[in-house]
C-alpha positions in Angstrom: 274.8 172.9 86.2 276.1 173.1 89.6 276.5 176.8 90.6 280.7 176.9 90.8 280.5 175.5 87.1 278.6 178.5 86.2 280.2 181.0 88.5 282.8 180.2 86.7 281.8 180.4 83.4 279.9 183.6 83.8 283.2 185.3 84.9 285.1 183.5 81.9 282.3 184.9 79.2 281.7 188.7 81.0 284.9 189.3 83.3 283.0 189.5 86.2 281.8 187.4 88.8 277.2 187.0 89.0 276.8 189.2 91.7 279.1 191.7 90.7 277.9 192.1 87.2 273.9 192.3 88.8 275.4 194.9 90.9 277.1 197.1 87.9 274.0 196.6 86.3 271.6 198.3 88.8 274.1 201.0 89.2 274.0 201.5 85.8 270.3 201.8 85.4 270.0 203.6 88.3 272.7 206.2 86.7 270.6 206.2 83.5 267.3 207.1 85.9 268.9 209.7 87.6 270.0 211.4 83.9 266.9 211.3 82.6 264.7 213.0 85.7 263.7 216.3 85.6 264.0 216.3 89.5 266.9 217.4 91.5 268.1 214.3 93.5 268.0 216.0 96.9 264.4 217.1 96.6 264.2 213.2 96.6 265.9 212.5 99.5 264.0 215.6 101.2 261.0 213.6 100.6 262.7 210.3 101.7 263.4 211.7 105.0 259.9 213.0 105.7 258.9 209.5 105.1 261.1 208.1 107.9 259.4 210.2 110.3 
């Protein structure tokens, strides 16, 4: 199927366009992550930043 055809489709069936919808759907399990830690999300980043040192 050449990739316009299903570009095109996909939207039809989901309302969204591929990339988009892989997008929303990392957000969205990244939202579901960050509900279900026990740990802060800036104690993260803290960490984060001492590794880019």
């Amino acid at each position: 199927m050449p990739v316009d055809t299903f570009a095109r489709r996909f939207k039809a069936q989901t309302g969204m366009a591929p990339y988009a919808y892989v997008i929303d759907r990392r957000v969205r399990r990244a939202q579901s992550l960050l509900r279900g830690s026990a740990l802060p999300m800036l104690a993260g980043m803290a960490a984060a930043q001492r590794l880019a040192l």
